[in-house]
N, C-alpha and C positions, 0 to 999 in steps of 0.2 A: 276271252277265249271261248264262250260259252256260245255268244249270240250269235260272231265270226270268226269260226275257227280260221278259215283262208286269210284273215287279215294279221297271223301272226306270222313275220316277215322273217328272213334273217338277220334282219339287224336289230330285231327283239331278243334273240336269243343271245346277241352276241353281246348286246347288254347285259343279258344276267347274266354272261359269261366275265363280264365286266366286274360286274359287282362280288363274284366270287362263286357264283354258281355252276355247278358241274355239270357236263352232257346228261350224266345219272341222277343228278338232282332234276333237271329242268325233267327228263323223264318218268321220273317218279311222282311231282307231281303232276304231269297230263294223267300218268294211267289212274292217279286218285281220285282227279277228277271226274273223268269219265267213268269209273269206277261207283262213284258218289251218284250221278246225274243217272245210271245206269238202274242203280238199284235203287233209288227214288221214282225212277218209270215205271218200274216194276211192281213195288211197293202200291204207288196210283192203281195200278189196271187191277192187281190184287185185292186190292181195299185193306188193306194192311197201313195199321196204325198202332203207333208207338205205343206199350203198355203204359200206364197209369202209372204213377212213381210208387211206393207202399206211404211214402209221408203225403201223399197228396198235394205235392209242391206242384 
């Protein structure tokens, strides 16, 4: 979905529509996605990096 969004067809969706997946499922994860990819771009041009754990894991 990431590298070709255009290549997700309707008979992708009609699959997960298959498998049990809902219009509001299949939507919810796009806008997480993008969501994710969004604020990781952001994050990049920022220079924002993830704090240090306090255990230093």
């Amino acid at each position: 979905m990431l590298t070709e969004p255009g290549s997700i067809t309707d008979a992708d969706v009609e699959e997960l529509r298959h498998h049990g997946w809902s219009d509001r499922v299949v939507a919810d994860v796009v806008g997480l996605v993008a969501l994710n990819q969004l604020t990781g771009a952001f994050n990049l041009v920022a220079g924002l990096e993830p704090a240090a754990s306090p255990t230093g894991a």
